[in-house]
Rosetta silent file (secondary structure, phi, psi, omega in degrees, C-alpha in Angstrom):
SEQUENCE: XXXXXXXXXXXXXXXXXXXXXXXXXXXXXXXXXXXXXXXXXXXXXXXXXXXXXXXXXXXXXXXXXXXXXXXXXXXXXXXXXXXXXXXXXXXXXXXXXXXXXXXXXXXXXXXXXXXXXXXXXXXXXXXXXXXXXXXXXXXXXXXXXXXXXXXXXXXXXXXXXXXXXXXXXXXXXX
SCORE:     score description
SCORE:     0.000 S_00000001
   1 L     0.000  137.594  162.530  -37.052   12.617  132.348 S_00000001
   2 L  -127.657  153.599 -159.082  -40.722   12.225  133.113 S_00000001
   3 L  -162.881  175.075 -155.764  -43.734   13.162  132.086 S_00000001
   4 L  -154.472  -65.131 -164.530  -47.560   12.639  131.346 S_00000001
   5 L   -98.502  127.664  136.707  -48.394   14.913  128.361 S_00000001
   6 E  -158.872 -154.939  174.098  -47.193   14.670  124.731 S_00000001
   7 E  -161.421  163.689  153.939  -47.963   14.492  121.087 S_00000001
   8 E  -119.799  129.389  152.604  -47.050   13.832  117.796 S_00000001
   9 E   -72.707  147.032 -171.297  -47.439   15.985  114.611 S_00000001
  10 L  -119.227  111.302  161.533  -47.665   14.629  110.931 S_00000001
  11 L  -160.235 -138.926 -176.747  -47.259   16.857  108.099 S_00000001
  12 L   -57.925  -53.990  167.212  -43.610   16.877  105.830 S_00000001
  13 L   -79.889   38.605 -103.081  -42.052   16.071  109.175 S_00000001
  14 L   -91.126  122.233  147.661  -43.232   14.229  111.921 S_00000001
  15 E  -114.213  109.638  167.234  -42.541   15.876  115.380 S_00000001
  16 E   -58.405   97.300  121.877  -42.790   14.014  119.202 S_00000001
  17 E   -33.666  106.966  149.026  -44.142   16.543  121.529 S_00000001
  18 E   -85.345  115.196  161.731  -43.319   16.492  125.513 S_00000001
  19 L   -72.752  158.986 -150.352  -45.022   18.746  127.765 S_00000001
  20 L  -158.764  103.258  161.666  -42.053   18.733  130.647 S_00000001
  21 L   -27.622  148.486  156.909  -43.175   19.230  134.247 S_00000001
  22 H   -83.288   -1.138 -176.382  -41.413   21.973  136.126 S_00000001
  23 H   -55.967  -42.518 -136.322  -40.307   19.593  138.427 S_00000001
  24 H  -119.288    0.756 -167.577  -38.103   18.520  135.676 S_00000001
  25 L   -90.917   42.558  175.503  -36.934   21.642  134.196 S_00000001
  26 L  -114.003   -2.484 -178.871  -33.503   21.642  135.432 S_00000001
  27 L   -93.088    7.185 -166.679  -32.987   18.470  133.338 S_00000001
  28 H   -49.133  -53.096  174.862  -33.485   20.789  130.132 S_00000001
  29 H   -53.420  -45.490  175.120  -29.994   21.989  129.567 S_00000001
  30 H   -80.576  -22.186  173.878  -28.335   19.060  128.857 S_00000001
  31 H   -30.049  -36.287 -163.333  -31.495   17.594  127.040 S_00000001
  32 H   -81.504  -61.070 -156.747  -30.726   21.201  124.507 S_00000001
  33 H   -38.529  -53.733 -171.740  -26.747   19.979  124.848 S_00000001
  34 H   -66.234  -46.986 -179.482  -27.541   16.245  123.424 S_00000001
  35 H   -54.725  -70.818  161.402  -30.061   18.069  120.819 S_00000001
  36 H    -2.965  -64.371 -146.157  -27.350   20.967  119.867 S_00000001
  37 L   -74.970  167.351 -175.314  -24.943   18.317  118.486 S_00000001
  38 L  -118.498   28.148  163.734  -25.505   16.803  115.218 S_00000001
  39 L   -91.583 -176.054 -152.880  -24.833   13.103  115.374 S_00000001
  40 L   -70.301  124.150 -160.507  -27.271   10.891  115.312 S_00000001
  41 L  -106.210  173.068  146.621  -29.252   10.214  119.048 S_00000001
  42 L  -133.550  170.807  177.678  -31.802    7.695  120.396 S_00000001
  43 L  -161.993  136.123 -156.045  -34.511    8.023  122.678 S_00000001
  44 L  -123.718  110.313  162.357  -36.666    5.240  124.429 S_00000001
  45 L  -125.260  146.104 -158.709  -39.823    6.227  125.922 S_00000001
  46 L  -154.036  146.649 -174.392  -41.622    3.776  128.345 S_00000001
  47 L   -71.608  160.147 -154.580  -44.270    3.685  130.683 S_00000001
  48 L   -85.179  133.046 -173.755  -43.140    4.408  134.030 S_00000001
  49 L   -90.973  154.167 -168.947  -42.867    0.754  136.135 S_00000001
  50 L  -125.110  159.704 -173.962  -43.826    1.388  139.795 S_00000001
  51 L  -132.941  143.110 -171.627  -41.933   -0.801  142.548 S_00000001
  52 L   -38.401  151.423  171.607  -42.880   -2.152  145.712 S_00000001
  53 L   -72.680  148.640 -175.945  -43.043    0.517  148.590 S_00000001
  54 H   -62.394  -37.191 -175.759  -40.260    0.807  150.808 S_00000001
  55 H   -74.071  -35.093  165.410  -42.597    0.131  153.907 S_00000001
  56 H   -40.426  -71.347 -170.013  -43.822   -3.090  151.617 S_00000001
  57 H   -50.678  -60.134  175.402  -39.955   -4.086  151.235 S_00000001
  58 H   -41.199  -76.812 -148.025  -39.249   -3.025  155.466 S_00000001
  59 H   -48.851  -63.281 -164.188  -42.216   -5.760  156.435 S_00000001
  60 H   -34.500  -54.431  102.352  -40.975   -8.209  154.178 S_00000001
  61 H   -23.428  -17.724  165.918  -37.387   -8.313  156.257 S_00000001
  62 H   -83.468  -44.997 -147.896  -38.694   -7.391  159.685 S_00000001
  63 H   -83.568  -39.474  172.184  -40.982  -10.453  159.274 S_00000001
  64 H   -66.808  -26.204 -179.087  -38.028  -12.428  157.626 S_00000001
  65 H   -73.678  -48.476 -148.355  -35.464  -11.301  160.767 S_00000001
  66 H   -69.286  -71.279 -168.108  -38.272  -12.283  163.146 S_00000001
  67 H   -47.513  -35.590 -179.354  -38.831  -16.236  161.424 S_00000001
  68 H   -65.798  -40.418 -163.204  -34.851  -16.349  161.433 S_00000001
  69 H   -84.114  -29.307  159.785  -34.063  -15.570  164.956 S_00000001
  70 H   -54.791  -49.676  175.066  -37.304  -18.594  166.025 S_00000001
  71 L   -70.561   -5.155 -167.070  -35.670  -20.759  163.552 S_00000001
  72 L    37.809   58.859  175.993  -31.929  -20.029  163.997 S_00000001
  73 L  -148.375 -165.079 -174.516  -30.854  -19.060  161.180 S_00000001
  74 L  -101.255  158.642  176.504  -30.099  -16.225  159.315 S_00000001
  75 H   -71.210  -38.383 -178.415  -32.854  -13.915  157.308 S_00000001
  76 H   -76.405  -18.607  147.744  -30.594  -14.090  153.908 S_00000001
  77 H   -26.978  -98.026 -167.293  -30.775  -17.772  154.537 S_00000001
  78 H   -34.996  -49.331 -163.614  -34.584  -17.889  155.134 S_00000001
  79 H   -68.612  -29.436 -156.875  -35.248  -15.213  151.896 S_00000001
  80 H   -94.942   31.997 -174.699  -33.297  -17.454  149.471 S_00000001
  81 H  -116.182  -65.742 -156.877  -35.586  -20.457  151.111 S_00000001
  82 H   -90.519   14.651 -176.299  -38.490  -18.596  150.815 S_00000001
  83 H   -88.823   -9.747  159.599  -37.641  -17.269  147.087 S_00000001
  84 H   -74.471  -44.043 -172.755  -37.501  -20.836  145.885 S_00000001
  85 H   -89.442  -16.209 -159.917  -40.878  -21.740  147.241 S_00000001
  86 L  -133.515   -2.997 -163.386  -42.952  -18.463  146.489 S_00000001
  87 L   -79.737 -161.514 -155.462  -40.094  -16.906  143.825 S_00000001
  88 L  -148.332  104.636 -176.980  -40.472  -16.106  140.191 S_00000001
  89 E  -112.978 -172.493  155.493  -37.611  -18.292  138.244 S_00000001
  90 E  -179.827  152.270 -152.227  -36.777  -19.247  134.964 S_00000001
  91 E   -86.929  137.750  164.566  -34.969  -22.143  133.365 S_00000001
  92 E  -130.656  157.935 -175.782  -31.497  -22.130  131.412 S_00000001
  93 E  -123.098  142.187 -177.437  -29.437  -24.698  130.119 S_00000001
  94 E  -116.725  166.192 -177.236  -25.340  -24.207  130.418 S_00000001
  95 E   -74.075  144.962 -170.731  -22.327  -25.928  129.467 S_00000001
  96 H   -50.537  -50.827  168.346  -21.568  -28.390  132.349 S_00000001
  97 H   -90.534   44.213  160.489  -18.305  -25.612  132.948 S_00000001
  98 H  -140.925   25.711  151.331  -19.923  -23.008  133.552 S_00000001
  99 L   -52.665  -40.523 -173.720  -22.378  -24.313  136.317 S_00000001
 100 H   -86.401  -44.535  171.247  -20.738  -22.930  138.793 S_00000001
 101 H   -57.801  -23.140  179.920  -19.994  -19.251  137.799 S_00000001
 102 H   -78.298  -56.374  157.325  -23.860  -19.199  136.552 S_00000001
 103 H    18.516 -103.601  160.382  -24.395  -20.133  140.186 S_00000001
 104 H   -60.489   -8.899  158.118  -22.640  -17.679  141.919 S_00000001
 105 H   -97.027   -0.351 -120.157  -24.351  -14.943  139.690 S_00000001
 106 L  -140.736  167.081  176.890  -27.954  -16.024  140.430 S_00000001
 107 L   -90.729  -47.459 -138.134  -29.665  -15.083  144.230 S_00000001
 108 E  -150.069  140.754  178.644  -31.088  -18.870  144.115 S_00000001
 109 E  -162.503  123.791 -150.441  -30.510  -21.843  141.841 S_00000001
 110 E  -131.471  138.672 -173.395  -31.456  -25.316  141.662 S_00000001
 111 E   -94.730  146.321 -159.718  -29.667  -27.803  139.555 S_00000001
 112 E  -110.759  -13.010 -175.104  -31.955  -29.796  137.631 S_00000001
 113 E   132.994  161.506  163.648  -29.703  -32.033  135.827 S_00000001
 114 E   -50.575  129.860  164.314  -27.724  -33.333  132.677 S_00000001
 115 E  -155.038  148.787 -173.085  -29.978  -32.368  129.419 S_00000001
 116 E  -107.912  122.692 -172.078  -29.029  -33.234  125.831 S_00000001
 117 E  -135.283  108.986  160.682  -29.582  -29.892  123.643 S_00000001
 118 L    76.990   27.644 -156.888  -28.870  -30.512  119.874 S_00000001
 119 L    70.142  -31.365  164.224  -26.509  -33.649  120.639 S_00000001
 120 E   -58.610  114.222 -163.326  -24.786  -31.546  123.039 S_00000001
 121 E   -94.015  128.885 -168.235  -24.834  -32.010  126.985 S_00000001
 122 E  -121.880  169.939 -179.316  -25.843  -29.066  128.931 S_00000001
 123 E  -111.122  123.084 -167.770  -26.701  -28.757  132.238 S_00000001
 124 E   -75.244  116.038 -139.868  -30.701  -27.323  133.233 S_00000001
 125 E  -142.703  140.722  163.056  -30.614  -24.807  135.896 S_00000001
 126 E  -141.018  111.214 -161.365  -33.432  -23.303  137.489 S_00000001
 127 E   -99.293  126.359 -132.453  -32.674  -19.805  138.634 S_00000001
 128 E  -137.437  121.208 -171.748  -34.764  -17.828  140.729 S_00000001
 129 L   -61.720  107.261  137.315  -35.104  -13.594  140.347 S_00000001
 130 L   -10.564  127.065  178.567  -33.831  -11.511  143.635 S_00000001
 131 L   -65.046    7.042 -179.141  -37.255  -10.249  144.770 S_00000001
 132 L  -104.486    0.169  166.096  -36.652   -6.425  143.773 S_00000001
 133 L  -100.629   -2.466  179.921  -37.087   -7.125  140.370 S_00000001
 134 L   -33.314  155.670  160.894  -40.662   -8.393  141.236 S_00000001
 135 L   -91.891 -171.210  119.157  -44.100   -6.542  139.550 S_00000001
 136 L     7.953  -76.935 -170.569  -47.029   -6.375  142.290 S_00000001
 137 L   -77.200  -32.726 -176.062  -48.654   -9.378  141.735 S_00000001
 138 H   -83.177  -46.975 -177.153  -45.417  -11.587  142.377 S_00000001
 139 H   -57.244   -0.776  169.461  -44.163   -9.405  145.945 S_00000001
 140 H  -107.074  -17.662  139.851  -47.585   -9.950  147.114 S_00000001
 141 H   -34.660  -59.073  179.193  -47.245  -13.812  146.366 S_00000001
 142 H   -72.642  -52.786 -160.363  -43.857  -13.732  148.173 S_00000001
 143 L   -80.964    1.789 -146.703  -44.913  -11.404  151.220 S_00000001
 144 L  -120.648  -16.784  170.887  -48.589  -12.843  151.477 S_00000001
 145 H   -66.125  -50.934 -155.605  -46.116  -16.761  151.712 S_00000001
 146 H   -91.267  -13.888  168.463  -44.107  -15.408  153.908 S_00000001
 147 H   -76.778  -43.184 -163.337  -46.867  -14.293  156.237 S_00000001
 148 H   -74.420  -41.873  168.372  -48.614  -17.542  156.221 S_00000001
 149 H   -75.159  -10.266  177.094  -44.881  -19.339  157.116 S_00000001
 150 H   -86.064  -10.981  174.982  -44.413  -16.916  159.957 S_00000001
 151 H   -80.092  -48.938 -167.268  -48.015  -18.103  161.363 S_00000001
 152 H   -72.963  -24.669  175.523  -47.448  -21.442  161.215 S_00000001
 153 L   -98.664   -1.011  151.826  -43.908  -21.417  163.576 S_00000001
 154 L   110.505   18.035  177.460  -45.849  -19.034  165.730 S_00000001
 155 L  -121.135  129.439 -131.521  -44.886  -15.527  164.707 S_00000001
 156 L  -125.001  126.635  153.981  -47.323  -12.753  164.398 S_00000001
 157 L  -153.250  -25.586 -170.929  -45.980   -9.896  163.176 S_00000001
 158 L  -150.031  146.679  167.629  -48.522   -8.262  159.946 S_00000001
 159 L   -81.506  172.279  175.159  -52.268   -9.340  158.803 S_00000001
 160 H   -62.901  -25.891 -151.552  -53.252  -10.472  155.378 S_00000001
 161 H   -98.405  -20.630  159.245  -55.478   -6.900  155.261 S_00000001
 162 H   -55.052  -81.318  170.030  -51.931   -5.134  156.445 S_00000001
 163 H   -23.069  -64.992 -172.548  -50.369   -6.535  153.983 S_00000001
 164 H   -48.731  -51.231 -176.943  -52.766   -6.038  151.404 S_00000001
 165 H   -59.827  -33.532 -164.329  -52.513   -2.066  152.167 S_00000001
 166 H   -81.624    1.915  159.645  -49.208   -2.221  152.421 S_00000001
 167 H   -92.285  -12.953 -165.748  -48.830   -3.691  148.176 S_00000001
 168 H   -97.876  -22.603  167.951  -51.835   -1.406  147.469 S_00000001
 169 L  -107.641   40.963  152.117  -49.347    1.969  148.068 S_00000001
 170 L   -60.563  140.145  179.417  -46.882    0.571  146.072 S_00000001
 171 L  -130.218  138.450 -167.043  -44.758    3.216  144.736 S_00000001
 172 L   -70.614  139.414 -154.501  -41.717    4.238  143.108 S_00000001
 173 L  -103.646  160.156 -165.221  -39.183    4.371  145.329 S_00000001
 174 L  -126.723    0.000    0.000  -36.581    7.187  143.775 S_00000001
């Protein structure tokens, strides 16, 4: 459910106030359903995370489709190419048998090598995030890369100030 207004009261009880859009008031009944019952609930409130715009996402793949078909190769090719050079990773270290299955769950993965953790030899991996889990600041790293490699092999397809608008309406995409 979402929302913009609440509060909390203090006295013998403390009660978390929602004001609840009307937008939203069809999600009420089962909210009163979950409430009704008497075991014990939870509830997680969090600020709302906003995600790249869909038109943001579109350039990002027409401009990757474009670079593939000069280059001859494929665009899922090209993205996990350019998600190594412009992506947002992080490192883990695994048991040498389970390199490969860590792999094959990853978009992108580079192996880094034999590392001794605790007397024990693991293997260092450096595994690279599928761009949809991106904030802002990193998809306009990756798309603002990927414009600058589509210049240089001769393909035109969005400016830097395009671009820019088109990260500046990011939005949540429902």
């Amino acid at each position: 459910m979402k929302f913009q207004n609440g509060y909390i009261t203090q006295g013998a009880e403390t009660w978390l106030m929602i004001q609840v859009p009307s937008d939203q008031n069809y999600l009420l009944n089962d909210v009163n359903a979950i409430l009704s019952n008497d075991k014990l609930k939870e509830v997680t409130i969090s600020l709302e995370k906003k995600k790249r715009s869909l038109d943001a996402n579109s350039a990002l793949w027409v401009i990757l489709n474009k670079m593939a078909i000069k280059l001859k190769t494929s665009k899922e090719e090209l993205y996990m190419e350019v998600l190594k050079k412009y992506g947002v990773f992080t490192h883990i270290v695994v048991k040498p048998n389970a390199v490969d299955k860590v792999i094959k769950e990853w978009r992108t993965v580079e192996n880094l090598g034999e590392v001794k953790v605790n007397g024990k030899t693991g293997v260092q991996l450096q595994c690279y995030f599928g761009s949809s889990t991106y904030t802002k600041e990193e998809f306009s790293v990756l798309l603002n890369g990927v414009i600058e490699d589509a210049k240089e092999i001769g393909v035109e397809f969005i400016s830097k100030a395009d671009a820019i608008r088109l990260i500046e309406m990011w939005e949540v995409v429902e």
